[in-house]
PAZAPA-4460 file (N, C-alpha, C; in steps of 0.05 Angstrom, whole numbers, plus 32768, in hexadecimal, padded with zeros to 4 digits):
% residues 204
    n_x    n_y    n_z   ca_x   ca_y   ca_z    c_x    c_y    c_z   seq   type   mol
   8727   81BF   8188   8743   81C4   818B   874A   81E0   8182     1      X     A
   875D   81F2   8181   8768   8202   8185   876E   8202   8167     2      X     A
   876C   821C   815A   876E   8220   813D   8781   823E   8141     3      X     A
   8791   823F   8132   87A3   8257   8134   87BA   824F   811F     4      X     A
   87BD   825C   8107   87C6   8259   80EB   87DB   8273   80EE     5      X     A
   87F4   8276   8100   87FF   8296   80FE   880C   828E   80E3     6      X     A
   8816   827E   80D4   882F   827E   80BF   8817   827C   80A4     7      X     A
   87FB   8277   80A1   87F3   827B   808D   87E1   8296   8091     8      X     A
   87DE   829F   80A5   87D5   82C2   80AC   87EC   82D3   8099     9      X     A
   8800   82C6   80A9   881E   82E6   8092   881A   82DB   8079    10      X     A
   881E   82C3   8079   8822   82BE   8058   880E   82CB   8040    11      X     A
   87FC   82C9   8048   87E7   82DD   8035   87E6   82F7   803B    12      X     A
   87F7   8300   8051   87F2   831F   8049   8807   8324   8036    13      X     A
   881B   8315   8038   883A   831E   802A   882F   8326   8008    14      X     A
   8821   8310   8009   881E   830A   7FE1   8802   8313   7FDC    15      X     A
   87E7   8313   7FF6   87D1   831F   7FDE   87CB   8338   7FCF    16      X     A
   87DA   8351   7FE5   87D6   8366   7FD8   87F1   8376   7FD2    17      X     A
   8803   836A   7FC5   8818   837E   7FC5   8826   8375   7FA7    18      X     A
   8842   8382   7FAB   8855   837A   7F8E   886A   8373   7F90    19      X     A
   8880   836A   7F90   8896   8363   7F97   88A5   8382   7F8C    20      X     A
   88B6   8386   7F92   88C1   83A6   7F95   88E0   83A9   7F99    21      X     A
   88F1   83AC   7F87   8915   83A4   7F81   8919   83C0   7F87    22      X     A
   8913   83DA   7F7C   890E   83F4   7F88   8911   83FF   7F69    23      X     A
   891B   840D   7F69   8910   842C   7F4F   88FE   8440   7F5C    24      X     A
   88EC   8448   7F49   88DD   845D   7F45   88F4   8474   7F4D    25      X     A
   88DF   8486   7F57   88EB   84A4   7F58   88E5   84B4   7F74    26      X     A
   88E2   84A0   7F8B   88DD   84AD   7FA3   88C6   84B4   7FAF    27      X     A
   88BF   84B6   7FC1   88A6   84BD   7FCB   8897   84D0   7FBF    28      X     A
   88A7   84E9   7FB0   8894   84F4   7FA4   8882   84E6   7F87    29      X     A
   8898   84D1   7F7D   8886   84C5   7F65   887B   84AB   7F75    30      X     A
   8870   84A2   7F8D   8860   8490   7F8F   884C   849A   7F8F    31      X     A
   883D   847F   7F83   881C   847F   7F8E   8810   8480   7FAB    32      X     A
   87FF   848E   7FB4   87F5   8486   7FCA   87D0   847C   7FD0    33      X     A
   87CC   846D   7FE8   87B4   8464   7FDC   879B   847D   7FE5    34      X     A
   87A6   8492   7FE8   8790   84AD   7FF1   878B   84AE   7FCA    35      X     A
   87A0   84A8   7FC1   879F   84AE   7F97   8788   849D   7F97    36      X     A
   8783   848F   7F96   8766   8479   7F91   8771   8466   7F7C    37      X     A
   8790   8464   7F74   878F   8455   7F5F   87A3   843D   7F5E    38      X     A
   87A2   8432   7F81   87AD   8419   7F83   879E   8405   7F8C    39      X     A
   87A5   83E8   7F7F   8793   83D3   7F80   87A6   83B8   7F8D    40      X     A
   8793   83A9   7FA0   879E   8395   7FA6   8794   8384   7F8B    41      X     A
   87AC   836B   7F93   87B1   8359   7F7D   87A0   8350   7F74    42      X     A
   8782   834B   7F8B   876B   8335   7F70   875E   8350   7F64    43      X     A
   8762   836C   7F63   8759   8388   7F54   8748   8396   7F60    44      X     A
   8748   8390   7F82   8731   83A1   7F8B   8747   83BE   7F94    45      X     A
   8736   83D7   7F94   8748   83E9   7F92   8747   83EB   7FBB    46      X     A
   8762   83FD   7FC5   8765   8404   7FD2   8762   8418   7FE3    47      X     A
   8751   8420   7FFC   8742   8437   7FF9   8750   843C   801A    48      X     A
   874F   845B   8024   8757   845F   803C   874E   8450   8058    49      X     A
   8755   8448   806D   8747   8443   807F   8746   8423   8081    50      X     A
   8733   8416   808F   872F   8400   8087   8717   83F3   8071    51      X     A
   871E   83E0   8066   8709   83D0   804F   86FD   83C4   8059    52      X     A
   86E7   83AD   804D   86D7   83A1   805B   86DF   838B   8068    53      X     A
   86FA   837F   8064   8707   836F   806C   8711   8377   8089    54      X     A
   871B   8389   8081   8729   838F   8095   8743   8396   8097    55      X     A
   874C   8394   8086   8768   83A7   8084   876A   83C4   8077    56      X     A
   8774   83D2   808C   8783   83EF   808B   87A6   83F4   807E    57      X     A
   87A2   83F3   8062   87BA   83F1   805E   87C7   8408   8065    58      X     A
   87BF   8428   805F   87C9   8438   8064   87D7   8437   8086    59      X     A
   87C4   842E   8099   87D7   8422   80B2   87ED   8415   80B1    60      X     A
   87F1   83FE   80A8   87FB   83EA   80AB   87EB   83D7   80B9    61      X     A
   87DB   83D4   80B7   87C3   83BE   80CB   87AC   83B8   80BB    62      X     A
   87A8   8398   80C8   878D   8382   80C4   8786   8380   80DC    63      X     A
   8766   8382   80EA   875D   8381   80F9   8746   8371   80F2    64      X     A
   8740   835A   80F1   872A   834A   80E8   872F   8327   80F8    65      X     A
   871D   8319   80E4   870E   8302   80EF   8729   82F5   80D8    66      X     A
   8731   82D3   80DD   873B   82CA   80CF   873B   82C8   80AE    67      X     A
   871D   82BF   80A6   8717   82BF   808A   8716   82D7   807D    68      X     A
   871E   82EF   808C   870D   8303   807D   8730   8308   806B    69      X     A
   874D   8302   8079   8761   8303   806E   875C   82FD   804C    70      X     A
   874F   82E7   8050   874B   82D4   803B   872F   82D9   802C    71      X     A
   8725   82EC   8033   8708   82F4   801D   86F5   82E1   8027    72      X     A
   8701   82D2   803B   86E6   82BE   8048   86E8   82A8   802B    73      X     A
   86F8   82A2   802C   8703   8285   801B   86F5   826A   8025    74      X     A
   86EA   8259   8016   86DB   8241   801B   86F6   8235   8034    75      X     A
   870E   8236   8026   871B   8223   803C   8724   8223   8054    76      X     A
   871E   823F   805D   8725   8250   8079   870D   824E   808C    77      X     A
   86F2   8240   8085   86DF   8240   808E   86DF   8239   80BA    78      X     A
   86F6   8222   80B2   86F5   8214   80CF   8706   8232   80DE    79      X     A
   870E   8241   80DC   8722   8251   80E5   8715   826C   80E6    80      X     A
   86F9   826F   80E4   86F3   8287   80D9   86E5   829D   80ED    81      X     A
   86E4   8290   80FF   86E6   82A0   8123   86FE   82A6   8127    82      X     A
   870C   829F   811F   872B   82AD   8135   872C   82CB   8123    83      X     A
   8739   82DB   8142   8734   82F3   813D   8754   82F7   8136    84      X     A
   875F   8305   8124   8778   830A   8119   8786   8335   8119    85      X     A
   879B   8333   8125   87A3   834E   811F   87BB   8350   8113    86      X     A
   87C5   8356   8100   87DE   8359   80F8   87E5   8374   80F2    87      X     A
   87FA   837B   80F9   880E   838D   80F9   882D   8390   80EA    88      X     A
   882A   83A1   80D2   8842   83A7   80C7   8850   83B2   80BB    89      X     A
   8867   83BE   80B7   8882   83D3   80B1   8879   83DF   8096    90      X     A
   8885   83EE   8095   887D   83FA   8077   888C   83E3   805F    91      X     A
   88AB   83DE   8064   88B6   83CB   8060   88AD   83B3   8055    92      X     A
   8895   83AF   8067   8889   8393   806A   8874   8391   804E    93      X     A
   885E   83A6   804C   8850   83AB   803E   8851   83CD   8047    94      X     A
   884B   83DC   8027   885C   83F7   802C   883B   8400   8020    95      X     A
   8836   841C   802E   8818   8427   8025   881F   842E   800B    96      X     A
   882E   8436   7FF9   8831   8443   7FE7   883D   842C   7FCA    97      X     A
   883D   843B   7FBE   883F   8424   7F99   885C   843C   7F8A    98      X     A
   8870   8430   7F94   8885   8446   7F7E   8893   843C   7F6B    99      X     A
   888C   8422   7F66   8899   8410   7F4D   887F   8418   7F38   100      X     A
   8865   842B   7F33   8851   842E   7F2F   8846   840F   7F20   101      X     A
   8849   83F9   7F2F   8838   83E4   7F1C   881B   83D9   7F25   102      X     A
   8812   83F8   7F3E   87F3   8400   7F40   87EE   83E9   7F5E   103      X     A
   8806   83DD   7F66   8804   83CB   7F7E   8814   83DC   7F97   104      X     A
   8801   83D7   7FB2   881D   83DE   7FCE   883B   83CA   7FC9   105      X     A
   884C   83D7   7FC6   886A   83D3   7FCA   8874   83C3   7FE4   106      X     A
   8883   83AF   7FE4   8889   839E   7FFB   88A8   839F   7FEE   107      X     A
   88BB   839E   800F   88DA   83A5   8009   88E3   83B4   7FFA   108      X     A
   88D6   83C6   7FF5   88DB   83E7   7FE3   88F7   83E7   7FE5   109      X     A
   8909   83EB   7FD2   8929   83F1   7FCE   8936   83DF   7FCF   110      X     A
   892A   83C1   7FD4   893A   83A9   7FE2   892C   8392   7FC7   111      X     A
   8942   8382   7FBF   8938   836E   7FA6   892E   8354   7FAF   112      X     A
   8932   8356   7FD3   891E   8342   7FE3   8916   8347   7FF8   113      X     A
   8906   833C   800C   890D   833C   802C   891F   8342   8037   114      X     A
   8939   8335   802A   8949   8331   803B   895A   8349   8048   115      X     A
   895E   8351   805E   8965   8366   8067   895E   8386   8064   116      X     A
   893B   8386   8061   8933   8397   8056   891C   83A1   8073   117      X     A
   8928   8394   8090   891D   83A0   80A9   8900   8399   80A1   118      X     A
   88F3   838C   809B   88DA   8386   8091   88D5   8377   80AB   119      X     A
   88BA   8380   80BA   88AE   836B   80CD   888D   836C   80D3   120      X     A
   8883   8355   80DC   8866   8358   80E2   8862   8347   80FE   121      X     A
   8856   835A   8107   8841   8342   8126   8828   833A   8119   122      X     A
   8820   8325   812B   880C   8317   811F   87FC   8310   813B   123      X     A
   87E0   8316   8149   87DE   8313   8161   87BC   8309   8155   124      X     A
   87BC   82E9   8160   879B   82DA   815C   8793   82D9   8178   125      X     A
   877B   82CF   8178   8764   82C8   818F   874E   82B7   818C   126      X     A
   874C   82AD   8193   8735   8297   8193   872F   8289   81AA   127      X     A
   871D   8276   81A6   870D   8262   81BC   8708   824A   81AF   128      X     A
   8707   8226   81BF   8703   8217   81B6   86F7   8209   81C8   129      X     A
   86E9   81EB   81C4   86DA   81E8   81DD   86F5   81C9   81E2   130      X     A
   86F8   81C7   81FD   8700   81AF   8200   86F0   81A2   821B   131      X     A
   86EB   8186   821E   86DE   817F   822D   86C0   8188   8239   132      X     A
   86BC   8199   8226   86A2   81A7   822B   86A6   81BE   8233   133      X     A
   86B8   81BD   823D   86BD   81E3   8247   86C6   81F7   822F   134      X     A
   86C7   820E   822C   86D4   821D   8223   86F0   822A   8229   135      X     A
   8701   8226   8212   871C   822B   821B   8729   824A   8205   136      X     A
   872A   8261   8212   873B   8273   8204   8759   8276   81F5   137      X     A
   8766   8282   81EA   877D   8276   81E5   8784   8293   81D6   138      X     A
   87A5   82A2   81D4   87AD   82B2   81CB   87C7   82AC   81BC   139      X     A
   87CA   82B1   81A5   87E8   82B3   81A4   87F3   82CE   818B   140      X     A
   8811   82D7   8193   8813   82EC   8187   8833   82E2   817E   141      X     A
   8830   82EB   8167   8852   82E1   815F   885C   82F9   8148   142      X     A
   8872   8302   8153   8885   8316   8144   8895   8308   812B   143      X     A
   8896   8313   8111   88A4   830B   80FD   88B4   831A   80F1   144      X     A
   88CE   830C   80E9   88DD   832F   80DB   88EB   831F   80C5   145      X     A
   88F5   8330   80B5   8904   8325   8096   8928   8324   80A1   146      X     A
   892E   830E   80A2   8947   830B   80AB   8958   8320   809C   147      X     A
   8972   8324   80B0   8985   8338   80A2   8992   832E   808C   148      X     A
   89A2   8348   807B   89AB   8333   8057   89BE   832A   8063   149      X     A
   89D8   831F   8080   89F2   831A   807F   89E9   82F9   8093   150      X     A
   89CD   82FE   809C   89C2   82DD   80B0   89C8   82C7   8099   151      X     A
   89C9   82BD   80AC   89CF   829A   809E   89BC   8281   80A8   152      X     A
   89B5   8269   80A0   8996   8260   80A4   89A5   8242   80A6   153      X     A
   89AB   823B   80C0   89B5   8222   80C6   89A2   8211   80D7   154      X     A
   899B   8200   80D1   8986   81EB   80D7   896B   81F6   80D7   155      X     A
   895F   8209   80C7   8944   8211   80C7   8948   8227   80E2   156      X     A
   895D   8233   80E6   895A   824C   80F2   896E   8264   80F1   157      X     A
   8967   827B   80EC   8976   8290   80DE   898F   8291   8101   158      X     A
   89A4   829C   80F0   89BC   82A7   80FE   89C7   82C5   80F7   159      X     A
   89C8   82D5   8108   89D1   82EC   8102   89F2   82E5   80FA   160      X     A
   8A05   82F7   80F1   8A1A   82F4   80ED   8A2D   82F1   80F7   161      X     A
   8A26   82F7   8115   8A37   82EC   812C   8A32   82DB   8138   162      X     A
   8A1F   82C3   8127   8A13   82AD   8136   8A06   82A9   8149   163      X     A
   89F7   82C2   8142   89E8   82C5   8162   89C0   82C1   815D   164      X     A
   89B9   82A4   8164   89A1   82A1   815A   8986   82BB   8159   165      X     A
   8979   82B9   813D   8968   82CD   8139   894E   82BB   8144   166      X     A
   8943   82AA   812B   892D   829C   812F   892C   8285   8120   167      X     A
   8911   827D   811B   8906   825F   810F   8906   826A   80EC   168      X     A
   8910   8267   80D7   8908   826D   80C3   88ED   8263   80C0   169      X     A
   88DF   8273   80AE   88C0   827E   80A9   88C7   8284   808F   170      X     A
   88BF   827D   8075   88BA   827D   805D   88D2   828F   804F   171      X     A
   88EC   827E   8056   88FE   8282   804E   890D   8295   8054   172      X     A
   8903   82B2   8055   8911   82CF   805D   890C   82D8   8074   173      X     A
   88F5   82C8   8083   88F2   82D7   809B   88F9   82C2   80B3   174      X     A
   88FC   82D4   80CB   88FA   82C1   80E0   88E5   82C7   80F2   175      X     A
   88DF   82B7   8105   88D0   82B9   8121   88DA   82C8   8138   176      X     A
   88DA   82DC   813E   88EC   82DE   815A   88E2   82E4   816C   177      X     A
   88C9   82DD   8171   88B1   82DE   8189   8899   82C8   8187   178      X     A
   888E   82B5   8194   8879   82B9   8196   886D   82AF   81B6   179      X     A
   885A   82BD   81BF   884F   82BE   81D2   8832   82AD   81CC   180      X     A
   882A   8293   81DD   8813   8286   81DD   87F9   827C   81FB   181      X     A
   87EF   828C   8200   87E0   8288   820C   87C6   8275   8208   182      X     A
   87CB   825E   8214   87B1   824B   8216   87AA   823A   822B   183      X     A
   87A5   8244   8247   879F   8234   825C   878E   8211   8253   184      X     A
   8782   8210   8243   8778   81EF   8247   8790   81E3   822C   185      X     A
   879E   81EF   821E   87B3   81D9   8213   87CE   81E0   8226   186      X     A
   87CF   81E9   8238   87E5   81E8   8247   87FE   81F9   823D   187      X     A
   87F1   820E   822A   8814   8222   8222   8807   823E   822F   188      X     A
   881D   8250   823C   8819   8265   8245   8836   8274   8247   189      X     A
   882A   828C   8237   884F   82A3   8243   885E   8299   8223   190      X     A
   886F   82A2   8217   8883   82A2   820B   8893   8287   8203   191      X     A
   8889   8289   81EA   8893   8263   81DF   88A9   8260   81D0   192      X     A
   88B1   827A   81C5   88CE   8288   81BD   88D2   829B   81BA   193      X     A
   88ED   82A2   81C6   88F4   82C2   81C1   8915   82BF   81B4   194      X     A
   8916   82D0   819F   8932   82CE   8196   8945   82D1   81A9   195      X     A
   8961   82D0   81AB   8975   82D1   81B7   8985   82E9   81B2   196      X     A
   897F   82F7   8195   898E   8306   8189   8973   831C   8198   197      X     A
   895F   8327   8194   8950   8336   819F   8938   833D   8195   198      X     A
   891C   8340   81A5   8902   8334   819D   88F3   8352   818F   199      X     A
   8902   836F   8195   88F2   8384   8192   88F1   837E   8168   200      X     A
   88E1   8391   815C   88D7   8390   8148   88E7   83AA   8135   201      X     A
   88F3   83A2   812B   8909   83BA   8115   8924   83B2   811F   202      X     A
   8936   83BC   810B   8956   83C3   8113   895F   83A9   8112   203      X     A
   8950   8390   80F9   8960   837F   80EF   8970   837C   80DC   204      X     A
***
């Protein structure tokens, strides 16, 4: 069967390597950057230019890897650990630089949450599964953004302020407002939601 985890893919990027971030410091000239050598993601491995062995490029904004590798190749990710994963995201989202200096990348820099802080990430998997003996391909790519601070969240889905639907709430501050699923043998193809309010990425 078809394995594809997009809401526990974001969820670990949000929280493994970063700091929660209300704003201060003193501006770009007093942040850290990780060319300094002296920022560490959260379990203490330091941060180095380019990509790691994992696979994430923070200074990009990008993870280009295999499912487990998100996860250090975790005992419990095992069944999932072919799907190929790309994620993409804002500085907002996760920021290359540390200006609260507490030696972590900064997420919603200036902002005391998500919320309305234009924060967004795509998330685009791939894989293969067998059904009936055949082999069956399958894609899906889904856009995520940090709802605006004035949306409102009526039945498990954000509203812009003129009531004009955003998306599916997603771990409270964010919503959905894309996703695209390609799987000829489970029968989904083309675009399974698109917001109403509008699907491009920024200017929430």
């Amino acid at each position: 069967m078809k394995k594809h985890l997009t809401g526990i893919v974001v969820f670990v990027l949000l929280f493994i390597v970063t700091s929660a971030s209300a704003g201060g410091g003193g501006g770009d000239n007093a942040c850290a950057r990780i060319q300094d050598g002296t920022l560490l993601t959260s379990d203490g491995s330091p941060i180095v230019p380019g990509f790691d062995s994992w696979g994430y490029n923070y200074q990009a904004h990008l993870f280009n890897g295999l499912f487990c590798d998100i996860y250090h190749d975790a005992a419990w990710c095992q069944p999932y650990r072919d799907i190929d994963v790309v994620m993409k995201w804002n500085e907002a989202w996760i920021s290359n630089m540390d200006c609260d200096a507490d030696g972590l990348l900064d997420r919603h820099y200036g902002y005391a949450s998500y919320s309305g802080s234009d924060a967004w990430e795509s998330v685009h998997q791939s894989g293969s599964y067998e059904l009936d003996g055949q082999p069956c391909n399958w894609d899906d790519s889904t856009k995520i953004v940090a709802a605006p601070a004035d949306a409102s969240e009526q039945n498990g889905v954000w509203h812009a302020a003129d009531g004009t639907e955003i998306g599916p709430v997603i771990w409270g501050e964010f919503a959905i407002i894309q996703e695209v699923t390609n799987d000829p043998c489970g029968g989904a193809h083309g675009i399974q939601y698109l917001s109403p309010d509008h699907a491009g990425l920024g200017n929430w």
